[in-house]
C-alpha positions as MATLAB code, in Angstrom:
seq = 'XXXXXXXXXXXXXXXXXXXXXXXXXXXXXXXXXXXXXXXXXXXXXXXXXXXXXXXXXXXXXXXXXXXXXXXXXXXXXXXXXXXXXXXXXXXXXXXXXXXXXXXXXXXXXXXXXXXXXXXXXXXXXXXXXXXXXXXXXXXXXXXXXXXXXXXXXXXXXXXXXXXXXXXXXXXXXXXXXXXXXXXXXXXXXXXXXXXXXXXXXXXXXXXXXXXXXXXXXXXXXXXXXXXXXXXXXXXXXXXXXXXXXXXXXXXXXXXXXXXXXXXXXXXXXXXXXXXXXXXXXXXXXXXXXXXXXXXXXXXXXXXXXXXXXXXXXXXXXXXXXXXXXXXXXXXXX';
ca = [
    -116.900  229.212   33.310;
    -120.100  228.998   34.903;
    -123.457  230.383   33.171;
    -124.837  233.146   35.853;
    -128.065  233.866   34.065;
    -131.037  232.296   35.715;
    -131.568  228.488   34.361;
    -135.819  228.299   33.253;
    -137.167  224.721   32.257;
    -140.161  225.302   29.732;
    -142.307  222.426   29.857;
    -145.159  221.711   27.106;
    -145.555  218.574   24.956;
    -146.555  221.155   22.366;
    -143.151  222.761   20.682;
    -145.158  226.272   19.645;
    -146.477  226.786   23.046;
    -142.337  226.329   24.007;
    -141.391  228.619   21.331;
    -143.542  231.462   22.044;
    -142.926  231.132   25.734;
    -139.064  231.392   25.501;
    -139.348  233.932   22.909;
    -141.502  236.662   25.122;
    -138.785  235.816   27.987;
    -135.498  236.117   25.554;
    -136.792  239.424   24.690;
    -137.702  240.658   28.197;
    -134.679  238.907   30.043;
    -130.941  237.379   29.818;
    -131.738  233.611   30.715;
    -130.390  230.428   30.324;
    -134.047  228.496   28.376;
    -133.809  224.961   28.506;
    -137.147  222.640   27.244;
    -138.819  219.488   27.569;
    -141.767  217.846   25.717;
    -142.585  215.330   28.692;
    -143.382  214.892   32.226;
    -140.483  212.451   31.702;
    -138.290  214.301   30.122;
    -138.806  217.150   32.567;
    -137.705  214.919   35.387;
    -135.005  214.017   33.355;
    -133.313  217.578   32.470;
    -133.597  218.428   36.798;
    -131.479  215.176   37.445;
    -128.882  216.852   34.720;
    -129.354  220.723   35.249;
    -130.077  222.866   38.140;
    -133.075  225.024   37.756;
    -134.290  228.557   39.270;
    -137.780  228.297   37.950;
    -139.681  225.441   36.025;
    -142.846  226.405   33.484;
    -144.792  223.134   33.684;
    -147.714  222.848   31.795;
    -150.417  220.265   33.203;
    -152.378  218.860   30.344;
    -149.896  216.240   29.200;
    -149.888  212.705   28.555;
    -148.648  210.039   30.278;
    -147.657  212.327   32.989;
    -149.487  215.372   33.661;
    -147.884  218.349   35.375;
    -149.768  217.893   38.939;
    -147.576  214.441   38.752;
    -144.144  216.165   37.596;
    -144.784  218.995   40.032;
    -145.605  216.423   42.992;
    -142.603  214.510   42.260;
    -140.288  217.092   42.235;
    -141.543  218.241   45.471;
    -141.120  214.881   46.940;
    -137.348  215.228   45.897;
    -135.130  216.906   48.840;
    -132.654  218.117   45.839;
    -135.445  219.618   43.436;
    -138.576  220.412   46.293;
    -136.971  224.286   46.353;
    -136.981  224.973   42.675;
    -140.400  227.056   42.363;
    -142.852  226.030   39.454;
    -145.507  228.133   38.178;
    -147.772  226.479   36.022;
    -149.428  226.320   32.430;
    -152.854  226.337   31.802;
    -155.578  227.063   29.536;
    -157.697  225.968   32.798;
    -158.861  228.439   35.086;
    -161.418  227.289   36.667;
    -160.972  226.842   40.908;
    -160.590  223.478   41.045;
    -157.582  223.191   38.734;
    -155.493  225.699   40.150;
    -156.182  225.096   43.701;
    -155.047  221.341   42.764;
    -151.950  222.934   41.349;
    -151.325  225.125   44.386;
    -152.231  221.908   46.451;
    -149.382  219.821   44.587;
    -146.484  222.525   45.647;
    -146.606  225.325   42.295;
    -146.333  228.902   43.624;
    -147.991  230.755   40.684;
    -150.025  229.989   37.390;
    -149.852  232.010   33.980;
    -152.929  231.396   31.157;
    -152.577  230.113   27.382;
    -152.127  231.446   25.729;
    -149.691  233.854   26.539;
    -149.936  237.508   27.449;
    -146.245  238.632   26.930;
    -146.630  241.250   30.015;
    -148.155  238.587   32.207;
    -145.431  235.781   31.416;
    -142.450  238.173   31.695;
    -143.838  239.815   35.373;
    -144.289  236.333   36.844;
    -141.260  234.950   36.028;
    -139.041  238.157   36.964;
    -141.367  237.995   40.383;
    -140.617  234.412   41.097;
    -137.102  234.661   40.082;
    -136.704  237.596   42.282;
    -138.152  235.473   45.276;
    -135.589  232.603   44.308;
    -132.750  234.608   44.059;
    -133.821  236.106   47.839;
    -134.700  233.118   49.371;
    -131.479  231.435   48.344;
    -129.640  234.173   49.435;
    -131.284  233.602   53.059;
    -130.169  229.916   53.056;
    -126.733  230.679   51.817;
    -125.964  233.131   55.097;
    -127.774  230.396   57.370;
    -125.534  227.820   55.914;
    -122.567  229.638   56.405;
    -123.180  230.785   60.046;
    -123.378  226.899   60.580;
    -120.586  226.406   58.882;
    -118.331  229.523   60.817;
    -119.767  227.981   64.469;
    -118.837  224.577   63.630;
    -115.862  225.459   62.260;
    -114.934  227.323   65.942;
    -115.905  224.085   67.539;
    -113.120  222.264   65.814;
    -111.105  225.355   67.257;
    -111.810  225.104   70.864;
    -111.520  220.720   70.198;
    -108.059  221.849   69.028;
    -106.423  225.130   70.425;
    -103.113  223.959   68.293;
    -105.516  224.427   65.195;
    -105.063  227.949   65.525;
    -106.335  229.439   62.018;
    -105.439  226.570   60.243;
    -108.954  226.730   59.605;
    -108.912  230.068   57.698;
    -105.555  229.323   56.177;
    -106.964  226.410   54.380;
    -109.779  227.400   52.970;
    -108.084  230.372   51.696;
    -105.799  228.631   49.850;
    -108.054  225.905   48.844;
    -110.389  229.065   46.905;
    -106.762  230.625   45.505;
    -105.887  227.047   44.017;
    -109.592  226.209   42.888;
    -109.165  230.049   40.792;
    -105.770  228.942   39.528;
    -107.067  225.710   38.210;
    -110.252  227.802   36.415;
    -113.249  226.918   38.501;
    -115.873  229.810   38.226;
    -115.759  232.480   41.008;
    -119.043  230.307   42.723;
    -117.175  227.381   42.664;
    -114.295  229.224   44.214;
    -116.317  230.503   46.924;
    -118.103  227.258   47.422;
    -114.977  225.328   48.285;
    -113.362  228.416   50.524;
    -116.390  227.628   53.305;
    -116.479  224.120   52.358;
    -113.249  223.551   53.167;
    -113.046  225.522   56.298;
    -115.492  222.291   57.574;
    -112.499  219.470   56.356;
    -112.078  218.865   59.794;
    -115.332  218.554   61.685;
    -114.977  215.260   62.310;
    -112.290  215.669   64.962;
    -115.209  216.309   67.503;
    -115.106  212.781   67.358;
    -112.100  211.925   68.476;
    -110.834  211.260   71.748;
    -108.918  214.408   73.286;
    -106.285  212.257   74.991;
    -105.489  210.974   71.533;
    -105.804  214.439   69.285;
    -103.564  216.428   71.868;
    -101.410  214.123   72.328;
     -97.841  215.892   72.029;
     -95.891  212.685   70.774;
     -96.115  210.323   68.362;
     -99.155  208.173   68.041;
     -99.308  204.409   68.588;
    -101.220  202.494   65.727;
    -103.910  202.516   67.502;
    -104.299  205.763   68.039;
    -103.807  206.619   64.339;
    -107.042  204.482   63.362;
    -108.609  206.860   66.530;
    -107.202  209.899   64.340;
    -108.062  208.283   60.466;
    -111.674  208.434   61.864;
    -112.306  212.093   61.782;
    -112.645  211.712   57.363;
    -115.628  209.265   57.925;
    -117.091  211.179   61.166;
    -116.861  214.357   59.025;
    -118.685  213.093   56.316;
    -121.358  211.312   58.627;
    -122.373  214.770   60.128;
    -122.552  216.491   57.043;
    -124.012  213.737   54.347;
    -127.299  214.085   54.920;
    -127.629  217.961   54.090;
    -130.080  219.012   51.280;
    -127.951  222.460   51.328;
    -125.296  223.028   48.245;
    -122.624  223.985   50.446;
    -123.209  221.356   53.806;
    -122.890  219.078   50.791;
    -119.628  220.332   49.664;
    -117.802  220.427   52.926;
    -118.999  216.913   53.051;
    -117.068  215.331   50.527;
    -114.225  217.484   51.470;
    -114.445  215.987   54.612;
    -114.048  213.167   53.881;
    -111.660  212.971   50.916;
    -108.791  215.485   52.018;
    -106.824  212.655   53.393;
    -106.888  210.294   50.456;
    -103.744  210.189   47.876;
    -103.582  210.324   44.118;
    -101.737  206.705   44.093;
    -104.855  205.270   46.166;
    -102.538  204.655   49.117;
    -104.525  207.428   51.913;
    -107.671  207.118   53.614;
    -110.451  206.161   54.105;
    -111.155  204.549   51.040;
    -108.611  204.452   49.577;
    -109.363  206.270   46.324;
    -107.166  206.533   43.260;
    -106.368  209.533   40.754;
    -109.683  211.029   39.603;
    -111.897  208.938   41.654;
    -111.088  212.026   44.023;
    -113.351  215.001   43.344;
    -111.378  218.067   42.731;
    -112.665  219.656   46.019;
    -110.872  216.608   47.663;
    -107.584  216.931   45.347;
    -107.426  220.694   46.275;
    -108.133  220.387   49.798;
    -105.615  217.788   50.229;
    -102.739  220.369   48.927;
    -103.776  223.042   51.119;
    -103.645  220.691   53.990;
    -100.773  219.177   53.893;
     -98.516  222.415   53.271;
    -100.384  224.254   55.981;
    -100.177  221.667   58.680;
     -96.282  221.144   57.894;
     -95.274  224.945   57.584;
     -96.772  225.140   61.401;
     -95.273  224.003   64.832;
     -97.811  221.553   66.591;
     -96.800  219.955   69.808;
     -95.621  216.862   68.439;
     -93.543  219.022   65.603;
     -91.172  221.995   64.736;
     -92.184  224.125   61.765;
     -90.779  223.250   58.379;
     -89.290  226.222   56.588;
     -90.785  226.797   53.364;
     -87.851  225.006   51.100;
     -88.447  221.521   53.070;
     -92.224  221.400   52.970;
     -91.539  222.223   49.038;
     -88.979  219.324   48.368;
     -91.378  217.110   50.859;
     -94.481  218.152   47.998;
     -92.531  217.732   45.404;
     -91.250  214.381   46.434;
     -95.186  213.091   46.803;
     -96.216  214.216   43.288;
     -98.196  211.899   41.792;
     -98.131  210.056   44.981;
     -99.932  211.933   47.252;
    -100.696  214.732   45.318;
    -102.595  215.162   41.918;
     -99.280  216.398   39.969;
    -101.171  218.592   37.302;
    -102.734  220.542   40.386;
     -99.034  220.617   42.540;
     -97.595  221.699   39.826;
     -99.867  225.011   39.359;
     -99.696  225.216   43.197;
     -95.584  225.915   42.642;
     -95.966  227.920   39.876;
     -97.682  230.444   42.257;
     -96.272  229.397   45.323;
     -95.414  232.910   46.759;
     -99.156  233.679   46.718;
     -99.764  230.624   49.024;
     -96.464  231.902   50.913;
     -98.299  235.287   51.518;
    -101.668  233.546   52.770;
     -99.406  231.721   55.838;
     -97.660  235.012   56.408;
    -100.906  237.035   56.363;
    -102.973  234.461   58.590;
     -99.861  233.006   61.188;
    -101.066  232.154   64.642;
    -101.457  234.527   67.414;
     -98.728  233.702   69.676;
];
């Protein structure tokens, strides 16, 4: 399970300065302290971790903390973490440099307990507010381009809702941490954005598709994935690579790349359950409705084909609860 305590990097190439630091804040707070004794190694721990707040000091050697804090703001994955540095310098030059670089606060050395534990709690605060503001933005985007896949598709119904529903029920099941859960409900309610790009004549058509036509149809995974790619946001990111992976199979045989077993992220894997059983259990133009028992044997029948068999395997073990989602979320006739 996830760690939900706020993630600090401390960063001083001298160890006591670290020590007191993350002593005054273990006392004052519950956070997750992690440390480095670099510029380097800073960089290094924000390409493994992801941080709420960095404490960079700015006299060190090779790399100062002006350079680690410019870098970091020239990164479109690490320019929102806020840094407040360091310093024994106070003078105006240094900390409007500091300010100028992209930090949002300063605290002296050496430490005043009070002053240390206010600033970070302040900045922390801000984080936690700020990222609360991009979360709802990114998931009004996601809820109005999910309804333009809707009105691309009336047949689509709430397939939409169904899906992600079942792919957050699965992702619980399998033990991802309630954020995890929640990321891949809205991400997956985006897994297929990418029809916008294909041709009505050929996504309404109410018979069976020519070849042709099926490459027209393939293309929404790579579309889908194209429109979302480029996002800096966590969850735009998500519903990325579940756009693009829920058609690929555990054997390697699906599309579009034709990945194999793992190579699959577990967003993908999940997504490409909830998919399948939703989209059979419901009449489309082109196809009756599959009772319940069929689309099981069907699943079953694809395990460790189509379907990552230690994840289909949960999925019937709790199958009535997926049963319930259909029932709860059919179609409007």
């Amino acid at each position: 399970m996830a760690n939900n305590s706020p993630k600090i990097l401390v960063v001083d190439d001298d160890l006591k300065n670290i020590q007191v630091g993350i002593n005054i804040l273990r006392e004052q707070g519950n956070y997750h302290m992690i440390f480095a004794t670099s510029g380097e190694q800073a960089l290094e721990r924000v390409r493994e971790h992801s941080f709420d707040l960095i404490l960079l000091d700015i006299l060190m050697q090779p790399m100062d903390g002006y350079e680690v804090c410019r870098r970091l703001k020239a990164g479109p994955l690490t320019r929102h973490i806020p840094v407040v540095f360091l310093t024994a310098k106070t003078d105006t030059e240094s900390l409007v440099k500091g300010f100028e670089m992209g930090g949002v606060d300063y605290v002296t050395k050496p430490f005043n307990s009070y002053e240390l534990s206010a600033r970070v709690k302040t900045h922390l605060e801000l984080k936690r507010y700020h990222d609360r503001e991009i979360e709802e933005t990114q998931k009004e985007i996601i809820l109005t381009m999910s309804h333009i896949c809707e009105f691309k598709s009336a047949e689509m119904g709430k397939h939409i809702q169904r899906v992600a529903e079942i792919c957050a029920l699965l992702a619980e099941l399998y033990g991802l941490s309630e954020e995890e859960c929640l990321e891949i409900q809205w991400s997956a309610a985006m897994h297929d954005i990418g029809k916008v790009a294909v041709p009505d004549a050929v996504l309404l058509k109410p018979a069976r598709l020519t070849p042709e036509e099926f490459e027209a149809i393939k293309y929404h995974t790579v579309a889908g994935h194209h429109i979302l790619k480029n996002s800096t946001r966590k969850l735009l990111r998500s519903a990325a690579v579940i756009a693009h992976q829920h058609h690929e199979h555990w054997d390697g045989s699906g599309y579009p790349r034709g990945l194999v077993g793992e190579e699959i992220d577990i967003r993908g894997r999940i997504a490409i359950i909830a998919d399948v059983f939703d989209a059979l259990l419901q009449k489309r133009a082109y196809k009756k409705s599959w009772s319940v028992d069929d689309v099981k044997d069907y699943m079953a029948s694809k395990r460790g084909v189509q379907f990552d068999p230690r994840l289909l395997d949960l999925f019937f073990d709790h199958m009535e609860s997926f049963v319930e989602i259909e029932d709860r979320l059919k179609d409007d006739l």
